[in-house]
Residue frames as a rotation matrix with the C-alpha (Angstrom) as fourth column:
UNK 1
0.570 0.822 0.000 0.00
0.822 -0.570 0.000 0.00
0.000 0.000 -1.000 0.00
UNK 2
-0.026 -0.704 0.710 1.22
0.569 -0.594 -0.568 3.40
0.822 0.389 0.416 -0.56
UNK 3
-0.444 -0.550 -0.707 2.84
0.826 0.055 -0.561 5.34
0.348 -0.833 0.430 2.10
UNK 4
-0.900 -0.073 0.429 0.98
0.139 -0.982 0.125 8.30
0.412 0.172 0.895 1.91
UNK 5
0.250 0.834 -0.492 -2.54
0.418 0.366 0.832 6.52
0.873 -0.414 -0.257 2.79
UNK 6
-0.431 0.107 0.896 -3.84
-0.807 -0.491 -0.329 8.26
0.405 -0.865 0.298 5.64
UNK 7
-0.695 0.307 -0.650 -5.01
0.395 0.918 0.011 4.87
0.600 -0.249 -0.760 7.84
UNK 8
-0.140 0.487 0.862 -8.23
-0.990 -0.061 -0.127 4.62
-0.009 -0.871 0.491 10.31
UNK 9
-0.936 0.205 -0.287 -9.22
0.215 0.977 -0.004 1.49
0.280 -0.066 -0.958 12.08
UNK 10
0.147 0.944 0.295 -12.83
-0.927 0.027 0.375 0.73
0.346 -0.328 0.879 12.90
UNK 11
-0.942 -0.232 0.245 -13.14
-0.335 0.720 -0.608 -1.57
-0.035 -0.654 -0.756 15.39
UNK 12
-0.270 0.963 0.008 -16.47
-0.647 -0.187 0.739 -3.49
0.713 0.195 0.674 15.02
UNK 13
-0.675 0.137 -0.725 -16.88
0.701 0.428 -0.571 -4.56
0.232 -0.893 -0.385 18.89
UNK 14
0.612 0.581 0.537 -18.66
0.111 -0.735 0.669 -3.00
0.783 -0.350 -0.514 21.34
UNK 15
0.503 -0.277 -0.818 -16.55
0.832 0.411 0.372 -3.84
0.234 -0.868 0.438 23.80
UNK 16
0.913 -0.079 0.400 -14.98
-0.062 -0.997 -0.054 -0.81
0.403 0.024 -0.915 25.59
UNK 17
0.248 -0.962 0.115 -11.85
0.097 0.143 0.985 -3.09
-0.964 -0.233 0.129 27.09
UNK 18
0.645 -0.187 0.741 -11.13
0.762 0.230 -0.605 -3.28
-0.057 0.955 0.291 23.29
UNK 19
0.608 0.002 0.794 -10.96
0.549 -0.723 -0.418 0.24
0.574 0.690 -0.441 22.67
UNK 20
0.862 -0.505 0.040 -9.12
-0.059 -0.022 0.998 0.62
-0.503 -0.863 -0.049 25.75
UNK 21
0.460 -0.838 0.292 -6.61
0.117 0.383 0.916 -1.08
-0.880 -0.388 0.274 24.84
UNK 22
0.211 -0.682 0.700 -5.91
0.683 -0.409 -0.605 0.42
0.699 0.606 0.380 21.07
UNK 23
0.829 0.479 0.287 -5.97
0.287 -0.807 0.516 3.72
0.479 -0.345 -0.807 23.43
UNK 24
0.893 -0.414 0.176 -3.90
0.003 0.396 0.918 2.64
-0.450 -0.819 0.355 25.23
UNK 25
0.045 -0.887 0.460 -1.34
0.686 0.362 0.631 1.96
-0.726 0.287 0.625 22.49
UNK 26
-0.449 -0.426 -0.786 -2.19
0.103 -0.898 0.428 4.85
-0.888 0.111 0.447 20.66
UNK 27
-0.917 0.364 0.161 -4.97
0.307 0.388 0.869 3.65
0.254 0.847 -0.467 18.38
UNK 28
-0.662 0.750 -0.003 -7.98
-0.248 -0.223 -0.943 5.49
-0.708 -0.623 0.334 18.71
UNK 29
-0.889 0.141 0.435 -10.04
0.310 0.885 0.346 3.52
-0.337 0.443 -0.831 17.02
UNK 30
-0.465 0.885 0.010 -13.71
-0.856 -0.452 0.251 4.52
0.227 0.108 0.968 15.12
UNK 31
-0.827 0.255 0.501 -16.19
0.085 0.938 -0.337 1.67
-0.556 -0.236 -0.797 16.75
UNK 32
-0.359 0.867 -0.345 -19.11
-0.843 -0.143 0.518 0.40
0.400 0.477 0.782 14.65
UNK 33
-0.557 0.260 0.789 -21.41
-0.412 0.739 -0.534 -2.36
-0.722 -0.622 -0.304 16.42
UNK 34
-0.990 0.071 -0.124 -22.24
-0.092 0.346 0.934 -5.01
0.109 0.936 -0.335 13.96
UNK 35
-0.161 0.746 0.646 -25.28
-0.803 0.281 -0.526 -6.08
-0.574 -0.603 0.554 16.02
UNK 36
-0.131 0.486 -0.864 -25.25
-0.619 0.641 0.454 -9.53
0.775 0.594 0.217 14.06
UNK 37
0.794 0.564 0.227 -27.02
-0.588 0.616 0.524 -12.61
0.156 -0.549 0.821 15.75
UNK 38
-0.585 -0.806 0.089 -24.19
-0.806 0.564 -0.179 -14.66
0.094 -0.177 -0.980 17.50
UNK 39
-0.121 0.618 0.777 -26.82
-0.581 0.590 -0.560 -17.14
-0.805 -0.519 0.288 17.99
UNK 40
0.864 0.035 -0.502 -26.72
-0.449 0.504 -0.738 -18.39
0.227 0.863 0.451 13.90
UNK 41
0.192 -0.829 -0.526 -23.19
-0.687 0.269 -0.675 -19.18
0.701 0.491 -0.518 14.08
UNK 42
0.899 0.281 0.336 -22.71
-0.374 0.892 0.253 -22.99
-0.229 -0.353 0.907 15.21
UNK 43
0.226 -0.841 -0.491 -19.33
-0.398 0.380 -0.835 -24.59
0.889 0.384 -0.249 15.78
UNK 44
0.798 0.359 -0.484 -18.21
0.150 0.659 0.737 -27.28
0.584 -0.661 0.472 18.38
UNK 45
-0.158 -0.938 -0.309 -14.61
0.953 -0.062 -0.297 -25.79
0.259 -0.341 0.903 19.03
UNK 46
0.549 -0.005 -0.836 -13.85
0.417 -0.865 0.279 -22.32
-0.724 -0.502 -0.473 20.31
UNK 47
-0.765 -0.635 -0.109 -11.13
0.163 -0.354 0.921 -21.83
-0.623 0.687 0.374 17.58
UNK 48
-0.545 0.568 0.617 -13.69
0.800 0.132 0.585 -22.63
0.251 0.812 -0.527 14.80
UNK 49
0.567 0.712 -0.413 -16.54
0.823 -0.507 0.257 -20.07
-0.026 -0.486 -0.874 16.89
UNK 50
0.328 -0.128 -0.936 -14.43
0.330 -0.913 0.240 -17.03
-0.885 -0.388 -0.257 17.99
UNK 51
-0.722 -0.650 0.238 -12.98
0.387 -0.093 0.917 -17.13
-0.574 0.754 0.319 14.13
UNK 52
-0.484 0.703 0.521 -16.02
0.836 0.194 0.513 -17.34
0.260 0.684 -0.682 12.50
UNK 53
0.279 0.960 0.020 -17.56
0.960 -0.279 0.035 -14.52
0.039 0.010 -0.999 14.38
UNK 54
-0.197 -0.858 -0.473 -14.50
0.485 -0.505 0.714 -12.41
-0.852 -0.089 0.516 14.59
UNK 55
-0.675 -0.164 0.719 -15.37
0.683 0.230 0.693 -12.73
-0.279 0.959 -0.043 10.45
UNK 56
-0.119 0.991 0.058 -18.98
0.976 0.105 0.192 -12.19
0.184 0.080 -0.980 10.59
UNK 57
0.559 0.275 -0.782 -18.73
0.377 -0.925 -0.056 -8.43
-0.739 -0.264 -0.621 12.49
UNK 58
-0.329 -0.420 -0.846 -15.87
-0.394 -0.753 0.527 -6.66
-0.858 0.507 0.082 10.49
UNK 59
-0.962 -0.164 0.219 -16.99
0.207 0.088 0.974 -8.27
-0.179 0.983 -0.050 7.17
UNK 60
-0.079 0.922 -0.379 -20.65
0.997 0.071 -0.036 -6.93
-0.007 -0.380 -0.925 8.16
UNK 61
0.498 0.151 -0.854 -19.51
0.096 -0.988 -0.119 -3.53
-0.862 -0.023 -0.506 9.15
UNK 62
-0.533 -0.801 0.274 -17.08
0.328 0.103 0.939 -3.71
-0.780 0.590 0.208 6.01
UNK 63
-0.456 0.809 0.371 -20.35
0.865 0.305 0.398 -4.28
0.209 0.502 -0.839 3.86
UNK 64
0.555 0.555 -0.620 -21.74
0.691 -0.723 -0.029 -0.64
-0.464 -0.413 -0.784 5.23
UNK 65
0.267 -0.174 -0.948 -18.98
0.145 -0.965 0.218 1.46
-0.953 -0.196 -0.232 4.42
UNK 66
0.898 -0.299 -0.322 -17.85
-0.437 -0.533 -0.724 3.70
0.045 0.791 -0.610 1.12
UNK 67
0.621 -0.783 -0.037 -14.56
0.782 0.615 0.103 2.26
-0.058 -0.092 0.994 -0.05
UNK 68
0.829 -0.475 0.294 -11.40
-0.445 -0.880 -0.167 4.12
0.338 0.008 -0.941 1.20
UNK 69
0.282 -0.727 -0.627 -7.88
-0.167 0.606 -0.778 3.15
0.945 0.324 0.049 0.35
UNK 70
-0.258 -0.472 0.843 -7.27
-0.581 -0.621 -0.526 4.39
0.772 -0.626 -0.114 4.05
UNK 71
0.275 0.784 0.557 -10.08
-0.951 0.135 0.280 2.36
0.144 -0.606 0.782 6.02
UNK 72
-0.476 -0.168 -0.863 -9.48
-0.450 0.890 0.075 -1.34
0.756 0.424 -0.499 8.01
UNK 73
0.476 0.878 -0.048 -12.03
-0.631 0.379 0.677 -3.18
0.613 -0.292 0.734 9.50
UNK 74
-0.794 -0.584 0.168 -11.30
-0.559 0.592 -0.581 -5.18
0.240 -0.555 -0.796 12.87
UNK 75
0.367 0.810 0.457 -13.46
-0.868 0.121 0.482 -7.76
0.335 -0.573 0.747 14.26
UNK 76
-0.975 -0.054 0.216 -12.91
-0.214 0.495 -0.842 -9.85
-0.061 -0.867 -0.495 17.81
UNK 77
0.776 0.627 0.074 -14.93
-0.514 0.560 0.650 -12.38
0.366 -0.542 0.756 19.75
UNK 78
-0.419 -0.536 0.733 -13.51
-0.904 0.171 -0.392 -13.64
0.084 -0.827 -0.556 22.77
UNK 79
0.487 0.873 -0.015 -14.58
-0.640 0.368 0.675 -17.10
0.595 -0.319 0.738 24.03
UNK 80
-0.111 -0.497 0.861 -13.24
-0.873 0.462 0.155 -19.95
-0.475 -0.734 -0.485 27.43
UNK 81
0.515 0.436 -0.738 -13.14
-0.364 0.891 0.271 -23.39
0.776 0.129 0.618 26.19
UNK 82
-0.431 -0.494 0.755 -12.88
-0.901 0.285 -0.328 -25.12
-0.053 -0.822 -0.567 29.73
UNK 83
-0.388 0.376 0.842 -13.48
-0.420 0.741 -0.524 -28.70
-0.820 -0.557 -0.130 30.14
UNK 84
-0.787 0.515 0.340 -14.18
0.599 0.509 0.618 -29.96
0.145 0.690 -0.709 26.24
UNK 85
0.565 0.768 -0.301 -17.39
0.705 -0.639 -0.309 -26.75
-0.430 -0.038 -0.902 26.61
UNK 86
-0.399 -0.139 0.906 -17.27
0.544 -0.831 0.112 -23.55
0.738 0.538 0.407 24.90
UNK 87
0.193 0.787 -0.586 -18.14
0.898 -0.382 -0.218 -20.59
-0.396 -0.484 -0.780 26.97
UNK 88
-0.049 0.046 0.998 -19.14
0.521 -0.851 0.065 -17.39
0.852 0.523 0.018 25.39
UNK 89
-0.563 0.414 0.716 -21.41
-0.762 -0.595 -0.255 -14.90
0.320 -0.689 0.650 28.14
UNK 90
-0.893 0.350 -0.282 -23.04
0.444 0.588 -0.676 -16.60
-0.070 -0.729 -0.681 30.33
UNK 91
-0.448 0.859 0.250 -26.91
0.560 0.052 0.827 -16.27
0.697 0.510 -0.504 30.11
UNK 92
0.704 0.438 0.559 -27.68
-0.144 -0.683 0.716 -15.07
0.696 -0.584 -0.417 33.64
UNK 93
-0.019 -0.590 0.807 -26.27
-0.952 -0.235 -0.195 -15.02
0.305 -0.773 -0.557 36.95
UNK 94
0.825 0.396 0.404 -27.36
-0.460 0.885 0.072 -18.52
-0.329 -0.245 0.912 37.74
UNK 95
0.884 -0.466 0.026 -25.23
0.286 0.497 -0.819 -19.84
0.369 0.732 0.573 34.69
UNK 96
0.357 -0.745 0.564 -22.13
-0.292 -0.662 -0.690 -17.55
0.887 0.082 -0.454 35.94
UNK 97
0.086 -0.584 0.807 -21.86
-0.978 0.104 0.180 -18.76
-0.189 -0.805 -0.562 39.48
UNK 98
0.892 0.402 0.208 -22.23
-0.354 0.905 -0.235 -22.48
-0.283 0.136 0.950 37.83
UNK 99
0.756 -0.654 -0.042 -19.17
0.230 0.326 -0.917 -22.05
0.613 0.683 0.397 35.86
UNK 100
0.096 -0.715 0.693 -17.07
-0.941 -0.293 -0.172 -20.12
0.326 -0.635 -0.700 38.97
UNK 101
0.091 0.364 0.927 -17.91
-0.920 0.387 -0.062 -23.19
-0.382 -0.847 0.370 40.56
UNK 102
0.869 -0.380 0.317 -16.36
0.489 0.756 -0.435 -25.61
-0.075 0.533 0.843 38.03
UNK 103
0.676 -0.633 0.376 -13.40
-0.002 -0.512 -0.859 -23.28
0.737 0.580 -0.347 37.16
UNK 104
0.746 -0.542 0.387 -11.90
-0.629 -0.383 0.677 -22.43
-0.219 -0.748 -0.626 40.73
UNK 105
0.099 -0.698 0.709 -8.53
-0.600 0.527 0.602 -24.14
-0.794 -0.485 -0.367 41.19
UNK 106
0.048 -0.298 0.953 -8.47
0.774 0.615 0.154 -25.40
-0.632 0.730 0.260 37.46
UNK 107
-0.490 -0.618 -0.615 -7.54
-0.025 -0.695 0.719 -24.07
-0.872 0.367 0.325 34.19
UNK 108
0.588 0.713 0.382 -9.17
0.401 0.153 -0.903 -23.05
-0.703 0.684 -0.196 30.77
UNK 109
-0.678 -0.694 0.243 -7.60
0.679 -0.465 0.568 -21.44
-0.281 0.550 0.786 27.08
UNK 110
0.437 0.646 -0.625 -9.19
0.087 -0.723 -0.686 -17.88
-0.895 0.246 -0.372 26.24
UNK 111
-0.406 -0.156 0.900 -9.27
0.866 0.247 0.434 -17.96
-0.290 0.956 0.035 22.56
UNK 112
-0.029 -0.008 -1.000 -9.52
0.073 -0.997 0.006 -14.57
-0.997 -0.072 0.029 20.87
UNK 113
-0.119 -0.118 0.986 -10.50
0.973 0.182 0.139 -14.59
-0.196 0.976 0.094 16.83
UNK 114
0.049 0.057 -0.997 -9.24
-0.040 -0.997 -0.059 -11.82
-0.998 0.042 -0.046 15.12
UNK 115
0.107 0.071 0.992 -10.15
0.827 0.547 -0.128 -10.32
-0.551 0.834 0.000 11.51
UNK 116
0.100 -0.105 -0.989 -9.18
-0.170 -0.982 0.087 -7.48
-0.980 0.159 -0.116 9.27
UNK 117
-0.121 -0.184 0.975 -9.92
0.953 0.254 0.166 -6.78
-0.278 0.950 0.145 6.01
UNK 118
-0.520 -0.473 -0.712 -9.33
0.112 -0.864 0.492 -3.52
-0.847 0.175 0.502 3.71
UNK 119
0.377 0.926 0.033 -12.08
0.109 -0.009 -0.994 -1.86
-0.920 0.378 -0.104 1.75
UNK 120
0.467 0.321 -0.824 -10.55
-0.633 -0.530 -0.565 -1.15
-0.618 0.785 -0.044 -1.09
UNK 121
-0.548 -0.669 -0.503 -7.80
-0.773 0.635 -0.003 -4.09
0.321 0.387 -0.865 -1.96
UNK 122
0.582 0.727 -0.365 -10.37
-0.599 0.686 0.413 -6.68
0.551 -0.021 0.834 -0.32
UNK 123
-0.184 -0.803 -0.567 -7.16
-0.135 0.592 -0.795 -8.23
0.974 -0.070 -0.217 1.15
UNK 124
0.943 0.327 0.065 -8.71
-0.295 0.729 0.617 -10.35
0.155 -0.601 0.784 4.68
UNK 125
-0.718 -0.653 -0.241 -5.89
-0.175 0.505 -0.845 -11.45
0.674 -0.565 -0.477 7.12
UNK 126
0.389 0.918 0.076 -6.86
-0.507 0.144 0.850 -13.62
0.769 -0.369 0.522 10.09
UNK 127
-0.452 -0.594 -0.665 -5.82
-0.055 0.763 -0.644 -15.66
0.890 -0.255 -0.378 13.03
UNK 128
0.723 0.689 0.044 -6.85
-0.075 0.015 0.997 -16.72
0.686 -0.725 0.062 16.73
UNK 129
-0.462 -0.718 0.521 -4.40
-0.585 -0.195 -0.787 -15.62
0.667 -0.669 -0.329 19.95
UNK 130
0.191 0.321 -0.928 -4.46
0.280 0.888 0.365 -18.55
0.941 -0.329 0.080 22.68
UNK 131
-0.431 -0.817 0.382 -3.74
-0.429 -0.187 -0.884 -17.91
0.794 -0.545 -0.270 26.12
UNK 132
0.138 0.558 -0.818 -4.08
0.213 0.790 0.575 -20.03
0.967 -0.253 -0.010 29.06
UNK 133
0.003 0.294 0.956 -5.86
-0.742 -0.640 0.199 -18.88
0.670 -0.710 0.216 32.49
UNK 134
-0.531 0.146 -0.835 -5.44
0.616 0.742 -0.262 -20.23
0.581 -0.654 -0.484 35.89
UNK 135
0.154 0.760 0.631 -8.06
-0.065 -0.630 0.774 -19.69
0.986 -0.160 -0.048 38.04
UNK 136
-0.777 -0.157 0.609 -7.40
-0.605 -0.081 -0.792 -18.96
0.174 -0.984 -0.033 41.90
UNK 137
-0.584 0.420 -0.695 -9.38
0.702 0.692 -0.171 -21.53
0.409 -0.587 -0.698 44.25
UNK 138
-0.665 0.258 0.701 -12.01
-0.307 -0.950 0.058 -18.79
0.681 -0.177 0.711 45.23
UNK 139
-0.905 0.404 0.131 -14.52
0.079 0.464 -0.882 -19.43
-0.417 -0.788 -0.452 47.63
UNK 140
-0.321 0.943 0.088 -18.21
0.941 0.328 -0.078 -19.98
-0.102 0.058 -0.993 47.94
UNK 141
0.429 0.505 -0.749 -18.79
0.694 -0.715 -0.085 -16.47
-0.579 -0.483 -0.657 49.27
UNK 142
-0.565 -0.525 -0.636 -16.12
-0.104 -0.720 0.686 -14.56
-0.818 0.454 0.353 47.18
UNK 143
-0.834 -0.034 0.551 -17.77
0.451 0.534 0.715 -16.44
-0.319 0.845 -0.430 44.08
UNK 144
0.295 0.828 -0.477 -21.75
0.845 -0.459 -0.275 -14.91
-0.446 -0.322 -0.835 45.37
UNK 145
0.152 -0.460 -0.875 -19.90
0.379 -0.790 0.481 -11.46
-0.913 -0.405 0.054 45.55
UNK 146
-0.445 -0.749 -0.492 -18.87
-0.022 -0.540 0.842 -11.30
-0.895 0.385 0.224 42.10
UNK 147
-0.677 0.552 0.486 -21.58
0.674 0.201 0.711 -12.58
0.295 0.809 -0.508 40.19
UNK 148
0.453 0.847 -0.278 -23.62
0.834 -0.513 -0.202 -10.11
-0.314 -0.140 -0.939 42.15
UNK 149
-0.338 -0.301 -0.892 -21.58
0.006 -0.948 0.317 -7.04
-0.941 0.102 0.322 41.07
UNK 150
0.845 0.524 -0.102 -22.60
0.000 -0.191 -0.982 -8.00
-0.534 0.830 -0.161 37.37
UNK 151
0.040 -0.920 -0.390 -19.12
-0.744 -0.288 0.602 -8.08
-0.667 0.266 -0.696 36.09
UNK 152
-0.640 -0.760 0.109 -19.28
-0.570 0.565 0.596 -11.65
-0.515 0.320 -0.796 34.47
UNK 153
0.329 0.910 0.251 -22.46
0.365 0.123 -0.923 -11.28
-0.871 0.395 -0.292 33.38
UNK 154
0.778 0.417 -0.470 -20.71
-0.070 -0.685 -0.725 -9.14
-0.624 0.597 -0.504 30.39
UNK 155
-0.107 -0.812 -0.574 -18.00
-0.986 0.013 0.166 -10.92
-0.128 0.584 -0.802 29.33
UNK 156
0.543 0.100 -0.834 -16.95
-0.604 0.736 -0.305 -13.90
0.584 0.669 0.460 27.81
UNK 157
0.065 -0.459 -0.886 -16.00
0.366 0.837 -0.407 -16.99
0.929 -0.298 0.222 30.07
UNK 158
0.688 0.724 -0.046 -17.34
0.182 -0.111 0.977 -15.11
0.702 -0.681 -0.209 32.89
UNK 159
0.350 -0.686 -0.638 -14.27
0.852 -0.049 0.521 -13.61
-0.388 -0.726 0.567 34.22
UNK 160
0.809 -0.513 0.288 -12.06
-0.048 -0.545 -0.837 -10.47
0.587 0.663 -0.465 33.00
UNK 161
0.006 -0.953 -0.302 -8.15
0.936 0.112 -0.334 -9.54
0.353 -0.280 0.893 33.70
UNK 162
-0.655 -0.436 0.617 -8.78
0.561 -0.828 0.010 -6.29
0.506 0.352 0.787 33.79
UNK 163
-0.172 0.978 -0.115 -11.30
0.092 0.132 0.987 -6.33
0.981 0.159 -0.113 36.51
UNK 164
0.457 0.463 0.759 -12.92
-0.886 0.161 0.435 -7.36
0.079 -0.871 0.484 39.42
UNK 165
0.990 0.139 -0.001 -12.09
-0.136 0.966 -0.219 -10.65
-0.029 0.217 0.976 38.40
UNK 166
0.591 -0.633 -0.500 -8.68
-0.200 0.485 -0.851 -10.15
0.781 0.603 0.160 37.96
UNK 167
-0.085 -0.409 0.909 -7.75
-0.996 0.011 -0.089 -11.12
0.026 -0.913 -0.408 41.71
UNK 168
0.485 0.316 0.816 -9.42
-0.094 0.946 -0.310 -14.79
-0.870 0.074 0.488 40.69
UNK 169
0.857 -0.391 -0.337 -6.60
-0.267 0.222 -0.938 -15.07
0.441 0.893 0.086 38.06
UNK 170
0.637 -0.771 0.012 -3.73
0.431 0.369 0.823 -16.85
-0.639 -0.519 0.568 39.88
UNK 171
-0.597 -0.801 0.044 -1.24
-0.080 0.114 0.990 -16.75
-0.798 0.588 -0.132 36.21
UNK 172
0.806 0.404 -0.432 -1.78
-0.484 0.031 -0.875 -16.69
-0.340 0.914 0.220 32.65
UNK 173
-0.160 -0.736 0.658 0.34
0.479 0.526 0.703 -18.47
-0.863 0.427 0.268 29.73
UNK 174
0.060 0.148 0.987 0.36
0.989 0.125 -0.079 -16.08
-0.135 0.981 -0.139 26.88
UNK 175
-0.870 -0.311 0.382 -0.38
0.278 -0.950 -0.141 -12.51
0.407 -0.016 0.913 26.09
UNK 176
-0.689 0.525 -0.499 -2.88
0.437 -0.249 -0.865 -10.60
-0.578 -0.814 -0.058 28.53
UNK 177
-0.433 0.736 -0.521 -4.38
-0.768 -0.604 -0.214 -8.31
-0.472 0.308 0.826 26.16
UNK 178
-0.578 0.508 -0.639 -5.96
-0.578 0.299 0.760 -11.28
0.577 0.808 0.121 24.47
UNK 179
-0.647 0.584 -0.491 -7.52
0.669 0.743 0.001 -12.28
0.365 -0.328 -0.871 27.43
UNK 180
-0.255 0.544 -0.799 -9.14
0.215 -0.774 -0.596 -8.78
-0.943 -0.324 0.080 27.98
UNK 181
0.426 0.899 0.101 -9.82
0.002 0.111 -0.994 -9.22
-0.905 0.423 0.046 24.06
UNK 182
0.997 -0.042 -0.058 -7.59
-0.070 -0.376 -0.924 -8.14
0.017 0.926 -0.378 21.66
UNK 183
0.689 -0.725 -0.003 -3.98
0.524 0.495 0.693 -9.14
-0.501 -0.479 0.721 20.99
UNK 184
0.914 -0.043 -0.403 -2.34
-0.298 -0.747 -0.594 -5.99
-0.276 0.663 -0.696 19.75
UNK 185
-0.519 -0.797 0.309 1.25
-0.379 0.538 0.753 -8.26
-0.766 0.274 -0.582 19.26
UNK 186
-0.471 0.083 0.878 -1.11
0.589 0.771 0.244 -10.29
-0.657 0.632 -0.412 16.47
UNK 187
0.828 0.558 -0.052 -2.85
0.315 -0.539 -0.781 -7.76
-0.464 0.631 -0.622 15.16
UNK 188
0.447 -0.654 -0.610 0.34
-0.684 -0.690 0.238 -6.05
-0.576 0.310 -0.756 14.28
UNK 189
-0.637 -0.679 0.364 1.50
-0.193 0.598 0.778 -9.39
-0.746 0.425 -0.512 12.52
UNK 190
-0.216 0.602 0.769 -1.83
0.797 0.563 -0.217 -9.43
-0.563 0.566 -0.602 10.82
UNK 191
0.747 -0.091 -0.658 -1.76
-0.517 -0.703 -0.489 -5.55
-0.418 0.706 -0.572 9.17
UNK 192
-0.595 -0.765 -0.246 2.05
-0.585 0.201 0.786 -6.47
-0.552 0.611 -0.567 7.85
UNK 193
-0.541 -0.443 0.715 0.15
-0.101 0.878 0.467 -9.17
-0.835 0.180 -0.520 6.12
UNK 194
0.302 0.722 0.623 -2.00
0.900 -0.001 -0.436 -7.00
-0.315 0.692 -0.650 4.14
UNK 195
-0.473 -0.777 0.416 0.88
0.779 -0.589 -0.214 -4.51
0.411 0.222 0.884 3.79
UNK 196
0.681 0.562 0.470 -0.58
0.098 -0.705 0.702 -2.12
0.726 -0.432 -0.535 6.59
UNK 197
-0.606 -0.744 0.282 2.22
-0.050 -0.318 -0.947 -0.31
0.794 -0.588 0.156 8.77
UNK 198
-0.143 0.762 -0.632 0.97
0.793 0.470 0.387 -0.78
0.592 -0.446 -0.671 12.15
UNK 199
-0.362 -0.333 -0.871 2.36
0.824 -0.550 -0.132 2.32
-0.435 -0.765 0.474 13.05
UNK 200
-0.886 0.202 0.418 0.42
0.312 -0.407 0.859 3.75
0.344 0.891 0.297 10.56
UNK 201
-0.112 0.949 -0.294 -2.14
0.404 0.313 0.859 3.49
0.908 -0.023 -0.419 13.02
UNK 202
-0.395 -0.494 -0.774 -0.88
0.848 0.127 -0.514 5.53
0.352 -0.860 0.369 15.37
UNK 203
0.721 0.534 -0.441 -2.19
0.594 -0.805 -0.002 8.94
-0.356 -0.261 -0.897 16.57
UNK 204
-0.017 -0.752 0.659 -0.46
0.664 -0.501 -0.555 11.94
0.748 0.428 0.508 14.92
């Protein structure tokens, strides 16, 4: 791509740890919310699932906009596969203190699918960032406590790092930001692969 291209990302999440965390690195992202139905997309792995919908939002919001050499489309989906299960969000609070209550004192992989593709070359890089959570032996009462704050009612695998939750994280194996959503080490490996400076994406 030519050097002169003014870049913007669009981040089609809602998530606001996302956007955090370009922010954070100096990516202030534009956010569009795909609002598609996560409920169509069917797959028995987590790899296969967080890819597939990762796909589904930025090639959705992709589909909305005017082509501009300048514009690239992200889309994330987070999900736990613990125990041979997938876990996205958790349905209610019920469902959330079910899964503390398998997790404590064992371990799961947060799987992170990420996708980017570029309106005007069409060029579509992908990949999924692995990283593997231990969970702290928490108690009965600590377990109450946090499903009642609502915290793991809004995320995937019913925990965050970047939380409440992130005292009930003994250790991780991998990079953090992909377990608060977004791995900004893979993204950068996944612009280079559609000839996108990632620093191109900095703030001026």
């Amino acid at each position: 791509m030519e050097k002169d291209i003014v870049y913007r990302l669009i981040l089609a999440s809602a998530s606001p740890a996302r956007r955090g965390l370009l922010s954070s690195a100096g990516i202030e992202a534009e956010v569009m919310v795909s609002g598609v139905d996560e409920s169509t997309v069917g797959a028995e792995d987590a790899y296969t699932l967080c890819l597939a919908l990762a796909r589904m939002k930025a090639r959705t919001i992709a589909a909305q906009l005017n082509a501009d050499p300048g514009v690239v489309v992200l889309g994330c989906d987070s999900v736990l596969a613990f125990d041979g299960e997938v876990f996205g969000k958790p349905a209610n609070a019920e469902e959330a203190t079910k899964r503390w209550m398998r997790m404590r004192g064992r371990s799961g992989v947060l799987h992170t699918g990420h996708h980017v593709t570029s309106l005007v070359t069409g060029k579509q890089a992908e990949a999924v960032g692995m990283t593997t959570v231990h969970f702290a032996d928490v108690s009965d009462e600590e377990i109450a406590a946090y499903v009642a704050s609502g915290e793991p009612l809004q995320v995937a695998g019913s925990f965050t790092l970047d939380g409440r939750g992130s005292a009930f994280v003994e250790r991780i194996e991998g990079d953090p930001g992909n377990v608060i959503g977004l791995s900004l080490p893979l993204l950068r490996k996944l612009l280079a692969e559609m000839g996108v400076p990632y620093i191109a994406l900095w703030n001026k």
